[in-house]
One Martini backbone bead per residue (centre of mass of N, CA, C, O) as a GRO file, in nm:
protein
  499
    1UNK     BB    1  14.214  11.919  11.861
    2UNK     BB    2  13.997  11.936  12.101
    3UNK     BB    3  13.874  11.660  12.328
    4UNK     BB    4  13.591  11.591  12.416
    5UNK     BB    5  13.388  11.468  12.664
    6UNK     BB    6  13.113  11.326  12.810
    7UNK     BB    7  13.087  11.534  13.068
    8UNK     BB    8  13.144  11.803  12.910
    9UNK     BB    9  12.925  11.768  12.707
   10UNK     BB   10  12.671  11.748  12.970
   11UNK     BB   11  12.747  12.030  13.083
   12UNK     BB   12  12.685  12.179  12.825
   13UNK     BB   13  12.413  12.134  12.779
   14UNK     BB   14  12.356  12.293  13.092
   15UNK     BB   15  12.528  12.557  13.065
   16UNK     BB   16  12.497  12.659  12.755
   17UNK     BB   17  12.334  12.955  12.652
   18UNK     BB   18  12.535  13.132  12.490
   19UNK     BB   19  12.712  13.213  12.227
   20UNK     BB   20  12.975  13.336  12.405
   21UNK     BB   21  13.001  13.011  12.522
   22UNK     BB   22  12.994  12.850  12.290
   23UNK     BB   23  13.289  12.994  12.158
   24UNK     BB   24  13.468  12.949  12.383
   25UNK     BB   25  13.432  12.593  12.284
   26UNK     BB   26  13.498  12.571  11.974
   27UNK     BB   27  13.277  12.590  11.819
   28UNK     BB   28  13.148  12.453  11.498
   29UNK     BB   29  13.014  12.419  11.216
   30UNK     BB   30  12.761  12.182  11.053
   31UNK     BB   31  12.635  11.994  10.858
   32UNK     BB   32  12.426  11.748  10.844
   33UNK     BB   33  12.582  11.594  10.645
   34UNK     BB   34  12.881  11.597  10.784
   35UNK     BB   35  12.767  11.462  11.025
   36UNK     BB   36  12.720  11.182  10.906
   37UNK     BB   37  12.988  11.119  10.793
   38UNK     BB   38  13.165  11.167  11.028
   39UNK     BB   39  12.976  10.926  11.200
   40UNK     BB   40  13.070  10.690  10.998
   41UNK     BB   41  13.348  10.711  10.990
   42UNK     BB   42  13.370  10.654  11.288
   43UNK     BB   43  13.267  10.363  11.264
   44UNK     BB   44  13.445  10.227  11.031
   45UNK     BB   45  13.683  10.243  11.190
   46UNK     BB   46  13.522  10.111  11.458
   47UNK     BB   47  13.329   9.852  11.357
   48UNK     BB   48  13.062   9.996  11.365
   49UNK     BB   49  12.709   9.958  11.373
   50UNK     BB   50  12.479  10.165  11.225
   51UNK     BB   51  12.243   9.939  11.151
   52UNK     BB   52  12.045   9.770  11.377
   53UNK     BB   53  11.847   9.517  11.306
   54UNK     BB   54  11.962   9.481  11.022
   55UNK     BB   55  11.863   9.199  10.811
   56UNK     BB   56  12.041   9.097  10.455
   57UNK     BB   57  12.206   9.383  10.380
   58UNK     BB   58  12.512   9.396  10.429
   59UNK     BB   59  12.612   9.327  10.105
   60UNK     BB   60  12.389   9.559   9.942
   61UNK     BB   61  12.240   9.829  10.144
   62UNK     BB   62  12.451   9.951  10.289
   63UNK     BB   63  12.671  10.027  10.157
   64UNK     BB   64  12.534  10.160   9.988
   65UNK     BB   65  12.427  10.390  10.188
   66UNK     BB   66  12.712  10.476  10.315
   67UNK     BB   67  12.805  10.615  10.044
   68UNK     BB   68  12.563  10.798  10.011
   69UNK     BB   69  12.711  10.955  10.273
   70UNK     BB   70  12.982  11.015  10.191
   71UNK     BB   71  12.817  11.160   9.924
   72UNK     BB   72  12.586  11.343  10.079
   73UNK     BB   73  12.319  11.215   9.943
   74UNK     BB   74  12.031  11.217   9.833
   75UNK     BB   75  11.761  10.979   9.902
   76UNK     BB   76  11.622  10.691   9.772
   77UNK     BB   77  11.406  10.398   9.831
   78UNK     BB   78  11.370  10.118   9.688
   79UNK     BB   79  11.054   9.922   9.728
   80UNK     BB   80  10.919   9.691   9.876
   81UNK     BB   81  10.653   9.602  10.115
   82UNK     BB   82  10.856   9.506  10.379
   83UNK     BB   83  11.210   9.637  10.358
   84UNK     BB   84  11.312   9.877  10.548
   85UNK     BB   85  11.307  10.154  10.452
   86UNK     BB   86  11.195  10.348  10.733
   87UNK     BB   87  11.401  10.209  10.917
   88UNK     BB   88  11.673  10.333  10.805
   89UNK     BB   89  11.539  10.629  10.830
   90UNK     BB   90  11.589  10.631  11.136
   91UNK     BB   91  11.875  10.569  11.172
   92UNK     BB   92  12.026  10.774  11.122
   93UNK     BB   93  11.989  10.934  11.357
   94UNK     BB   94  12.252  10.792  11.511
   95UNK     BB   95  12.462  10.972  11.279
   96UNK     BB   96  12.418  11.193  11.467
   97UNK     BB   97  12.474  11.443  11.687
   98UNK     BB   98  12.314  11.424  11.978
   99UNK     BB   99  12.386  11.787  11.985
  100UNK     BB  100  12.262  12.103  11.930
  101UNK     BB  101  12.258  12.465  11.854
  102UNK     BB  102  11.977  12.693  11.909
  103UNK     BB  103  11.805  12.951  11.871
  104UNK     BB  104  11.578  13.042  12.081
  105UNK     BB  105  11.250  13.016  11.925
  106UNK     BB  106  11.313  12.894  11.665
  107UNK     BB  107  11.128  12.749  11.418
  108UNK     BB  108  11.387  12.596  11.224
  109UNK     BB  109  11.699  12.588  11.373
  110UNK     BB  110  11.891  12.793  11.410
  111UNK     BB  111  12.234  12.888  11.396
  112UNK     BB  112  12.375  13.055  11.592
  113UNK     BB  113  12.626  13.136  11.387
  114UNK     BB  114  12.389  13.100  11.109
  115UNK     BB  115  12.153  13.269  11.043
  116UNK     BB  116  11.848  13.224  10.790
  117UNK     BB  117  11.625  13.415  10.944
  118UNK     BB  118  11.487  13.681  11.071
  119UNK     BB  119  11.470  13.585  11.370
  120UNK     BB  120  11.776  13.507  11.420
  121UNK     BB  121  11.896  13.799  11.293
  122UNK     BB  122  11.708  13.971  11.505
  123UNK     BB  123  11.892  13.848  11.756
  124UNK     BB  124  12.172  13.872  11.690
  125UNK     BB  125  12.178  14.191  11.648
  126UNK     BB  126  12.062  14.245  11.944
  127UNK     BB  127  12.268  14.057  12.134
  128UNK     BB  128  12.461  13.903  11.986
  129UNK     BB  129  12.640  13.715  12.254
  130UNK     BB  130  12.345  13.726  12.418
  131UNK     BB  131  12.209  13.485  12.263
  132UNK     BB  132  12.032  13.267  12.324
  133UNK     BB  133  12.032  12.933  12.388
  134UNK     BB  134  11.978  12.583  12.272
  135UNK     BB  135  11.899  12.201  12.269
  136UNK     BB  136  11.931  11.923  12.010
  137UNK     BB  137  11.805  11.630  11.980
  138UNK     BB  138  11.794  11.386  11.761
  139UNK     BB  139  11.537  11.280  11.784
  140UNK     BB  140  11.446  11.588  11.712
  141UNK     BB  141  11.573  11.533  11.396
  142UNK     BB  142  11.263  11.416  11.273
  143UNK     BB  143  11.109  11.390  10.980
  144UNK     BB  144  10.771  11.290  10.871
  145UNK     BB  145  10.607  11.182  10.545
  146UNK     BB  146  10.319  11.143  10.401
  147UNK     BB  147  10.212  11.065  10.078
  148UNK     BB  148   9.964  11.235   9.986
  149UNK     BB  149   9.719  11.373   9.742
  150UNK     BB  150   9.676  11.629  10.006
  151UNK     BB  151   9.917  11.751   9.950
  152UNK     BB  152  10.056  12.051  10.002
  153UNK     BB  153  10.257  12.376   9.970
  154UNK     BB  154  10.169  12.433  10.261
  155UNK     BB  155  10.271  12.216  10.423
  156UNK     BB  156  10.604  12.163  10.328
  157UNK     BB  157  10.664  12.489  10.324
  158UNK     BB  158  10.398  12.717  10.296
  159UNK     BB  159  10.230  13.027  10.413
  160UNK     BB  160  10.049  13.267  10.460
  161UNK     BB  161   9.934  13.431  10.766
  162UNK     BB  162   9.676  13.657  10.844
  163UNK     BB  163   9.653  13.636  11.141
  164UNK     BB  164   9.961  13.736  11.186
  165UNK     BB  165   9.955  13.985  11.032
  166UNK     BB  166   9.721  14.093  11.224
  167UNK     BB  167   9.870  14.089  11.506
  168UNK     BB  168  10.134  14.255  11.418
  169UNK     BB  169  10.095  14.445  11.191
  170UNK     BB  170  10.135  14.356  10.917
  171UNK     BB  171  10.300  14.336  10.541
  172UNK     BB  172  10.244  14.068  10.330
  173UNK     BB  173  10.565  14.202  10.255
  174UNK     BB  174  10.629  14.031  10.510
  175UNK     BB  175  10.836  13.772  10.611
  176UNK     BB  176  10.683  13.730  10.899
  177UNK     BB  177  10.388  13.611  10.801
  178UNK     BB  178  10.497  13.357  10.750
  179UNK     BB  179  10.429  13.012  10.709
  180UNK     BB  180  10.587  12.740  10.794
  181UNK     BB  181  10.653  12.409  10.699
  182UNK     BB  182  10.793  12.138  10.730
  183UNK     BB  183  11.073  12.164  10.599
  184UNK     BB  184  11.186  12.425  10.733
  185UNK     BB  185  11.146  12.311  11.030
  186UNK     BB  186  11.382  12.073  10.969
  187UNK     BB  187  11.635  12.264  10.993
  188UNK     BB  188  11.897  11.984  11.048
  189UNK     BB  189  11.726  11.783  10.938
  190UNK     BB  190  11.539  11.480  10.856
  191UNK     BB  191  11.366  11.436  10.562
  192UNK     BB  192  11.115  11.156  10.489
  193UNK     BB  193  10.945  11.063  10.273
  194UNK     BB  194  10.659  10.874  10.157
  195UNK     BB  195  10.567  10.786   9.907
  196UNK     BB  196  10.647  10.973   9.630
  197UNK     BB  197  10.444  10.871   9.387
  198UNK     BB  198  10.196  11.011   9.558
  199UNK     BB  199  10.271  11.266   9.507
  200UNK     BB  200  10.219  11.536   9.358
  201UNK     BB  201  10.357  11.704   9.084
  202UNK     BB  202  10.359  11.924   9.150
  203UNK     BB  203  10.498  11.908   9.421
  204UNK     BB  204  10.749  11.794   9.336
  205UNK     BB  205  10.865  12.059   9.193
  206UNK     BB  206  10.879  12.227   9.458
  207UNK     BB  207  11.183  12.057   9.529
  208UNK     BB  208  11.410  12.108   9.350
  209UNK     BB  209  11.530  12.352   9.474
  210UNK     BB  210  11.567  12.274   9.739
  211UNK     BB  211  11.761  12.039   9.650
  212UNK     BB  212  11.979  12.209   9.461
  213UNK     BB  213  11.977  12.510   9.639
  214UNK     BB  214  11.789  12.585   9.939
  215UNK     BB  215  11.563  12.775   9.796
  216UNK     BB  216  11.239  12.941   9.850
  217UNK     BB  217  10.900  12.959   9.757
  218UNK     BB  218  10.582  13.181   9.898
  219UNK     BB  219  10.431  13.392   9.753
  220UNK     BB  220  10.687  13.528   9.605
  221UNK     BB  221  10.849  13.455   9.786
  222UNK     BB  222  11.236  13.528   9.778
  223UNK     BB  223  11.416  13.270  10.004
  224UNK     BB  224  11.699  13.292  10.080
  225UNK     BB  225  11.749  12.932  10.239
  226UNK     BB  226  11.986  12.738  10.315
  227UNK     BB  227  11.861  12.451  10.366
  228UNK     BB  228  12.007  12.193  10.600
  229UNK     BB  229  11.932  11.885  10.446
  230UNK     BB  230  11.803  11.578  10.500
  231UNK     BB  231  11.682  11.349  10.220
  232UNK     BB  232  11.436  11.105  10.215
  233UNK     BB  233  11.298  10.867  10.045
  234UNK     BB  234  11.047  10.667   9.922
  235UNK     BB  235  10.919  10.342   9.739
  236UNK     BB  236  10.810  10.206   9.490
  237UNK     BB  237  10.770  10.046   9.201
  238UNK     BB  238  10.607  10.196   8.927
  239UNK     BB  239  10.472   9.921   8.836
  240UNK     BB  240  10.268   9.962   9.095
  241UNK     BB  241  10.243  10.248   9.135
  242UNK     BB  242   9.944  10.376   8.983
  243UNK     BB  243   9.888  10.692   9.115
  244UNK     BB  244  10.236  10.724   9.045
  245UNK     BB  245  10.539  10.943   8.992
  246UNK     BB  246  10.842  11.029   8.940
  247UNK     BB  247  10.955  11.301   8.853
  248UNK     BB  248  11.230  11.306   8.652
  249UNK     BB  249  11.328  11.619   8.793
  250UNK     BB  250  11.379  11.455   9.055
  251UNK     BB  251  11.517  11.221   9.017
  252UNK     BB  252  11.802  11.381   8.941
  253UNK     BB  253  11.835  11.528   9.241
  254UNK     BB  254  11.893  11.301   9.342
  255UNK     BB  255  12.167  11.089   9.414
  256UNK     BB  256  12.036  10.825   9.512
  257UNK     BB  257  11.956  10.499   9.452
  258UNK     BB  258  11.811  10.225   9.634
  259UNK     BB  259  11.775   9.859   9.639
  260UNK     BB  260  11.593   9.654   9.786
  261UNK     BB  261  11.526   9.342   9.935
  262UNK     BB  262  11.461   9.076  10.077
  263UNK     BB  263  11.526   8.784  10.173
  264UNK     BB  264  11.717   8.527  10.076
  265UNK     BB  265  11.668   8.328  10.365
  266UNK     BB  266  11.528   8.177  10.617
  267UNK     BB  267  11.791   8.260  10.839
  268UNK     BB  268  11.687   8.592  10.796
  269UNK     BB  269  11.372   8.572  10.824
  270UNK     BB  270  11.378   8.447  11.119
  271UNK     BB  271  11.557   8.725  11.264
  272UNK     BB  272  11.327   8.910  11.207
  273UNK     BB  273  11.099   8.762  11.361
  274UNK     BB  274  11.222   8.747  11.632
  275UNK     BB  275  11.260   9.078  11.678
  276UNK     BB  276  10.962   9.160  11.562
  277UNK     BB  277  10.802   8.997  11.770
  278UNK     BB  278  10.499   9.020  11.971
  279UNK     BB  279  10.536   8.847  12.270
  280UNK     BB  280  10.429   8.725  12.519
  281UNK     BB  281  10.475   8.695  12.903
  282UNK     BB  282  10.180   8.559  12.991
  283UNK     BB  283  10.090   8.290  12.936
  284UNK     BB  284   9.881   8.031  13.010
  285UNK     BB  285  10.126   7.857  12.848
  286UNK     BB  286  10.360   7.665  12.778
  287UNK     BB  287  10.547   7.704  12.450
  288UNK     BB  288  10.636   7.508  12.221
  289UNK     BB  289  10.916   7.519  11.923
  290UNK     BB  290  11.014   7.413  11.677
  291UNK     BB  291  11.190   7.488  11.410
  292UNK     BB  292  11.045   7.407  11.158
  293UNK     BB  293  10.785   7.600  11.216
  294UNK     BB  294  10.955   7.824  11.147
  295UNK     BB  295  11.034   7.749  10.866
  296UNK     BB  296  10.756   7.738  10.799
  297UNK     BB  297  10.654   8.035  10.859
  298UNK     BB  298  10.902   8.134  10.604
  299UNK     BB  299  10.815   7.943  10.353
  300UNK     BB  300  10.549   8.118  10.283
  301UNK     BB  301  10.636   8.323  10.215
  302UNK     BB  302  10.834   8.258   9.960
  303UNK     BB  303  10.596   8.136   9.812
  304UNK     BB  304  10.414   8.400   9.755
  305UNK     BB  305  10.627   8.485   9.535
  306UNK     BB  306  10.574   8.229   9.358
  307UNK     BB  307  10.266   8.268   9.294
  308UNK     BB  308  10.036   8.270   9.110
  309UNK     BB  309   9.818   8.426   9.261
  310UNK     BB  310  10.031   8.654   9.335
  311UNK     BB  311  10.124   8.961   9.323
  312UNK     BB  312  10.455   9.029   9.297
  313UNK     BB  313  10.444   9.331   9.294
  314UNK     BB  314  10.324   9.394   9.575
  315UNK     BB  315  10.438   9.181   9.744
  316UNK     BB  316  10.598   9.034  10.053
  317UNK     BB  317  10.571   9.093  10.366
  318UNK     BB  318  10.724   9.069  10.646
  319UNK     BB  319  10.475   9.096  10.843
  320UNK     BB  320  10.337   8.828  10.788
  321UNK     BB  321  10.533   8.659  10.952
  322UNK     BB  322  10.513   8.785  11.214
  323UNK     BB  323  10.194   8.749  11.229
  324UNK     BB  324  10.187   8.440  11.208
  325UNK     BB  325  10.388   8.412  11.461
  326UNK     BB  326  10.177   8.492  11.665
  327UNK     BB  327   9.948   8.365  11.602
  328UNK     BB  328  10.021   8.071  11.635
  329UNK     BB  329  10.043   8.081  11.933
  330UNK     BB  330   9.775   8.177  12.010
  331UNK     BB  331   9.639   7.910  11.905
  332UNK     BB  332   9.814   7.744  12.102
  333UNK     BB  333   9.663   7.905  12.354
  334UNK     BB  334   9.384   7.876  12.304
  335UNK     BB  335   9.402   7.515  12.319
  336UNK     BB  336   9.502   7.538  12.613
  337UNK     BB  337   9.240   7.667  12.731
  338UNK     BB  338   9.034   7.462  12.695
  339UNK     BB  339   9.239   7.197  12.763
  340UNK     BB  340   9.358   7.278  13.050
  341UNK     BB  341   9.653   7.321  13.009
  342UNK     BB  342  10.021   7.376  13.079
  343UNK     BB  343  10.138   7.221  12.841
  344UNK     BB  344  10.270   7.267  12.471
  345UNK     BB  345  10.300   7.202  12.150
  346UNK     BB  346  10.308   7.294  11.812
  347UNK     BB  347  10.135   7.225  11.563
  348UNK     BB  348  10.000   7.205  11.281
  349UNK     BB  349   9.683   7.294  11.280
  350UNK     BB  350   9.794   7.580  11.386
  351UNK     BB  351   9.897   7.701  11.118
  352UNK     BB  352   9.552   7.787  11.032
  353UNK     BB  353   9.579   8.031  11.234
  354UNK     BB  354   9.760   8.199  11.006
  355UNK     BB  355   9.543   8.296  10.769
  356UNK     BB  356   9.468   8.613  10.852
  357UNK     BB  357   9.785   8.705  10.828
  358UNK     BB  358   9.751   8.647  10.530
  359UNK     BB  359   9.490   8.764  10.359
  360UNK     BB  360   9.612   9.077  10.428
  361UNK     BB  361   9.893   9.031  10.284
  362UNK     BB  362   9.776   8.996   9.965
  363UNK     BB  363   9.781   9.014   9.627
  364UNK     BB  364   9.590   8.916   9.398
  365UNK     BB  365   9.461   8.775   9.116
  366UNK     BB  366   9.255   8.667   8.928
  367UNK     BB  367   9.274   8.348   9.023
  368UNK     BB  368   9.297   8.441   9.332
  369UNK     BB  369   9.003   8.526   9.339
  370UNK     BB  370   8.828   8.290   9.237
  371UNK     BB  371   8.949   8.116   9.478
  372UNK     BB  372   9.017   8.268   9.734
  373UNK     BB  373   9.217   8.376   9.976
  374UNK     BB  374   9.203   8.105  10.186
  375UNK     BB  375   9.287   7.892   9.982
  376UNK     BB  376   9.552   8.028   9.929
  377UNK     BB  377   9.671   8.010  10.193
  378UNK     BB  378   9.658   7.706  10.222
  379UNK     BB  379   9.828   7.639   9.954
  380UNK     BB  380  10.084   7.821  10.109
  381UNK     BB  381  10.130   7.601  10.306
  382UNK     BB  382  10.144   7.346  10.180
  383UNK     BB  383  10.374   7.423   9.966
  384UNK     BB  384  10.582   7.451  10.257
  385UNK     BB  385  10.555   7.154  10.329
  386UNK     BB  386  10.667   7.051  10.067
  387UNK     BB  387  10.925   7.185  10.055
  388UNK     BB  388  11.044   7.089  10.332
  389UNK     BB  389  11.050   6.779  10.295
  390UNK     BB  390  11.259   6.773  10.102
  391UNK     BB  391  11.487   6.833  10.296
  392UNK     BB  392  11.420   6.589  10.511
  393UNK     BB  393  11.269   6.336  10.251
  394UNK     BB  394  11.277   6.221  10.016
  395UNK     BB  395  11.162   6.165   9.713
  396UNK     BB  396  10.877   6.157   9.549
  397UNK     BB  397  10.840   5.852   9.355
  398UNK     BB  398  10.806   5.663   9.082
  399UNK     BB  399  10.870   5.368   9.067
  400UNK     BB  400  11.118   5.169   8.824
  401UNK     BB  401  11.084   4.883   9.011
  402UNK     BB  402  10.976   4.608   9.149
  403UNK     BB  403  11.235   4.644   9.414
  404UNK     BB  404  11.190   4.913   9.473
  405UNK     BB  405  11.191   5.116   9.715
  406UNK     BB  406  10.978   5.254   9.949
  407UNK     BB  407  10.990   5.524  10.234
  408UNK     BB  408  10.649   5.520  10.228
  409UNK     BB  409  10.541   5.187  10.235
  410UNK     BB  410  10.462   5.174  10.475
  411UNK     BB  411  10.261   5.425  10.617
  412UNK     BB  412  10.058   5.357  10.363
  413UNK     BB  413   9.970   5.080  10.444
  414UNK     BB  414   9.828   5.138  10.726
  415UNK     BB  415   9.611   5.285  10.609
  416UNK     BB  416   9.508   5.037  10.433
  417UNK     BB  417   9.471   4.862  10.676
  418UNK     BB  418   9.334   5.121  10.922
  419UNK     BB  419   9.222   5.362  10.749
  420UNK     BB  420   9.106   5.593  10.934
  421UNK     BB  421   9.219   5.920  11.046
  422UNK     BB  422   9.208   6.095  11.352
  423UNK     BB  423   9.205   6.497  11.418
  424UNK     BB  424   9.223   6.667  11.632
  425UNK     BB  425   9.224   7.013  11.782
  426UNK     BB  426   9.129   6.933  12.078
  427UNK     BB  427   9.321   6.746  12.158
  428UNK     BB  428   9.517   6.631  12.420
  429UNK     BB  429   9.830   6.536  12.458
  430UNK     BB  430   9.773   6.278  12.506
  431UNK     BB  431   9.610   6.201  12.263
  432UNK     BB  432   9.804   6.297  12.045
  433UNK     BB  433  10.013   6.113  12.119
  434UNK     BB  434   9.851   5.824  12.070
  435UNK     BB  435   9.760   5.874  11.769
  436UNK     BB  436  10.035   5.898  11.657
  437UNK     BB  437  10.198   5.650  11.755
  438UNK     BB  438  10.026   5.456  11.633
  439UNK     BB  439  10.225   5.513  11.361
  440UNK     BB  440  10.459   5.315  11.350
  441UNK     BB  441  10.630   5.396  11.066
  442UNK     BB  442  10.739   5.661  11.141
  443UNK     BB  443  10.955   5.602  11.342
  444UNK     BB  444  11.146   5.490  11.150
  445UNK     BB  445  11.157   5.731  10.915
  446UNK     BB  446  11.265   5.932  11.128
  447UNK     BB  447  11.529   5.811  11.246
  448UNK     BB  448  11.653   5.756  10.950
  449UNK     BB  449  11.614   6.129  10.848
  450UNK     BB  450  11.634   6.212  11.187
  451UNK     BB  451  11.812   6.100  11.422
  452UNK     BB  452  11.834   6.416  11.567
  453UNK     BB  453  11.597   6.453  11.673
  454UNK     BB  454  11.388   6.571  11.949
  455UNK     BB  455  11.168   6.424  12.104
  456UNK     BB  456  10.962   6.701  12.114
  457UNK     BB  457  10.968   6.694  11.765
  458UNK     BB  458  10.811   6.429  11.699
  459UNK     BB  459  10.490   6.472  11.693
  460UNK     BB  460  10.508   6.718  11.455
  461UNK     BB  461  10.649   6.547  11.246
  462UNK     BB  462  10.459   6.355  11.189
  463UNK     BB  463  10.227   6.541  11.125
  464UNK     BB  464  10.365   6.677  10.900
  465UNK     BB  465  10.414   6.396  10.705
  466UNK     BB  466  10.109   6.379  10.647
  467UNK     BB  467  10.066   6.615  10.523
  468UNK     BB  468  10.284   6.591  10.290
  469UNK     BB  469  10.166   6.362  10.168
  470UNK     BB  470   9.945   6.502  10.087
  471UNK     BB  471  10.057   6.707   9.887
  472UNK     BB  472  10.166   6.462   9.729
  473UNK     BB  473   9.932   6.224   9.696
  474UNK     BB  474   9.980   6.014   9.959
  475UNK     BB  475   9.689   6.108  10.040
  476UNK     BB  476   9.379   6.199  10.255
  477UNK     BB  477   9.230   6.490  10.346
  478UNK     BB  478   8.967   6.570  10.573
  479UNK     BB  479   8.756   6.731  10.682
  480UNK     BB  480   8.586   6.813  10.982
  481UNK     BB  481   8.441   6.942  11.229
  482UNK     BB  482   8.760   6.921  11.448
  483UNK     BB  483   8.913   6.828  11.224
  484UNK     BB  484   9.113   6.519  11.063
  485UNK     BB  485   9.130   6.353  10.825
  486UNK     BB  486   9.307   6.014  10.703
  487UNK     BB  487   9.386   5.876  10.400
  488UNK     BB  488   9.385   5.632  10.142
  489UNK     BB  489   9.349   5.704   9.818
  490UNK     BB  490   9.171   5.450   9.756
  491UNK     BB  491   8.962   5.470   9.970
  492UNK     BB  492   8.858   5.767   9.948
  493UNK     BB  493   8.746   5.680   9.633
  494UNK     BB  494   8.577   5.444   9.789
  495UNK     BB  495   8.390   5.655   9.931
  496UNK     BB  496   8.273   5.820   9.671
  497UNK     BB  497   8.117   5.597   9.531
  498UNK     BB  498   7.935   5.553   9.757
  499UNK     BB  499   7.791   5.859   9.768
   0.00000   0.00000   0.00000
């Protein structure tokens, strides 16, 4: 078989106008299918990723996904929301041959060698080997349609066109009437339904035939017509999605259905968050940020699936992350224009900036509405904060001996004999580096359980340090106006007493 070259490829596309010229050059047509199957073969064959940009995947949902591209399959992606169900297919459009033939006019995309509509076949007839072709791009080779309640028979199949045979002068039984929909629109392309179990159980069933025969039936009209198609599915799991749910005998006709899933790791949900922050690149003052801050803002996803507050059955989406570490900056550029400064490096303070970004993103339970949006969110940054402190700083324990060190004794001594300890939002570098600084034995206590840490993130951690103490009940903090209070809890215990 002759190896065509990229040079040859590119002037084929823009010399090659006829059947005639196109046969010339051993074109063999084939299906989307065996496209998509011939170049993953061709990926994995050179160590090729078919898939970049997915992360967390690697071991789990991509060789599923790869094997039933192997086996051909109509795909269903079973998933919670914000799990790259949707980046999935898209991706595949990758694994298209970059351009194909079609005979130009053709409102399906008919092959040139095998036309299976109307006009395809009576350009053919027409013209024979001097009948006209165009090359489609694969970009143009992706369908997607959300499924939503009001999608009709008429929108994804097709239906009678009245105004076309009223121009044609044509009689309803001419199958040229027909105004054809999404689906057969797609032929040679992936076609993508989002929400399948939203679309309704009808339509649903109108499916059956394309998935398993490929050919339509419009208003009596029984069209055979193998459409030549890559179907792609999501849904969410049916326990969730209350609208609607996929009829049996369409669940049968799919060939694989593939379970998505969260990151496992923050290690993993960093990487994913980090390619897909839409980051300012002229912010108004340079913003360091230390790697805990990132930790801390994806331990809040992993916090809020395990939430008594939040229906977990509804996910918490990537998305989460990635606006939360949006807004986090965004807080701290915020604060640096206040207090005219041109550098800052991002506080734990800062964090409570990104309240907007989980409360919007959060399903809640009975409980979870009771307490409130703000407060779950809240609670969700605390348990995050108190979860990373277990990683880098002994467990707090009540002591069992009356010799035995407590590794937060000195600290806590500090506020009980300095009492109350105020920190503003909108402190200047200076006095925040001042204030932290001046609690004495925070700086031993980091020094021997973080000795690596960056002279830079000594200050965010010392905050850190604080906010989890209050987590653990070894501190008290207390809003105030523009900022919080901290203090020791017994002093604030004998503060409610006056009041």
């Amino acid at each position: 078989m002759k190896i065509i070259e990229k040079k040859e490829l590119d002037n084929m596309y823009t010399t090659i106008k006829t059947i005639k010229e196109l046969k010339a050059t051993g074109y063999t047509s084939k299906s989307i299918k065996d496209e998509l199957r011939a170049n993953l073969i061709e990926n994995l064959k050179n160590n090729k990723i078919s898939f970049k940009g997915i992360h967390g995947y690697e071991n789990t949902v991509i060789p599923q996904l790869e094997r039933a591209i192997l086996s051909k399959h109509n795909i269903n992606l079973l998933g919670l929301r914000g799990q790259a169900k949707t980046r999935l297919a898209r991706l595949m459009v990758q694994l298209l041959d970059e351009y194909i033939p079609v005979i130009e006019g053709s409102e399906i995309n008919d092959d040139p060698l095998n036309p299976i509509s109307v006009f395809g076949k009576e350009q053919v007839s027409k013209f024979g080997d001097e009948t006209k072709i165009s090359w489609l791009h694969r970009i143009n080779r992706f369908y997607e349609k959300l499924a939503t309640p009001d999608v009709t028979i008429s929108d994804l199949i097709g239906d009678i066109d009245p105004i076309k045979a009223a121009n044609l002068k044509l009689n309803y039984a001419d199958e040229r009437v027909i105004h054809f929909g999404m689906i057969p629109r797609a032929n040679r392309c992936i076609f993508v339904i989002n929400e399948l179990p939203d679309l309704q159980a009808r339509i649903q069933v109108a499916l059956f035939n394309i998935l398993e025969e490929g050919d339509i039936q419009i208003r009596g009209f029984q069209l055979r017509m193998p459409l030549d198609l890559q179907f792609i599915f999501t849904a969410n799991p049916e326990d969730y999605t209350n609208r609607g749910s996929i009829v049996t005998p369409l669940k049968d006709r799919i060939g694989s259905q593939i379970l998505t899933h969260y990151p496992e790791n923050i290690q993993i949900s960093k990487t994913i968050t980090t390619q897909e922050a839409k980051l300012q690149t002229n912010r108004a003052c340079e913003i360091y940020i230390p790697e805990i801050v990132k930790d801390l803002v994806e331990q809040i996803g992993f916090e809020a699936r395990d939430s008594e507050y939040v229906d977990n059955k509804s996910g918490i989406s990537a998305r989460m992350s990635i606006t939360a570490y949006e807004n986090l900056l965004s807080t701290a550029e915020y604060r640096c224009l206040n207090s005219e400064e041109k550098n800052t490096t991002v506080r734990f303070s800062d964090v409570l900036g990104i309240v907007p970004a989980i409360t919007g993103k959060i399903e809640l339970v009975y409980e979870g509405e009771q307490e409130g949006a703000a407060f779950v969110a809240e609670s969700l940054i605390g348990n995050a904060a108190k979860t990373l402190f277990a990683n880098y700083f002994p467990e707090i324990k009540k002591l069992k001996h009356e010799n035995e060190e407590d590794p937060y004794g000195e600290v806590l001594d500090w506020f009980f004999e300095n009492g109350s300890f105020e920190l503003m939002d909108d402190a200047s570098e200076k006095d925040y580096s001042t204030i932290l600084n001046s609690i004495t034995p925070l700086d031993a206590l980091i020094n021997k359980y973080l000795p690596d840490n960056e002279s830079k993130d000594s200050l965010f951690i010392k905050e850190f340090v604080l906010w989890s103490l209050v987590e653990n009940k070894k501190l008290n903090k207390q809003r105030i106006s523009k900022g919080f209070s901290f203090r020791d809890t017994f002093g604030a215990y004998l503060s409610n007493l006056d009041m």
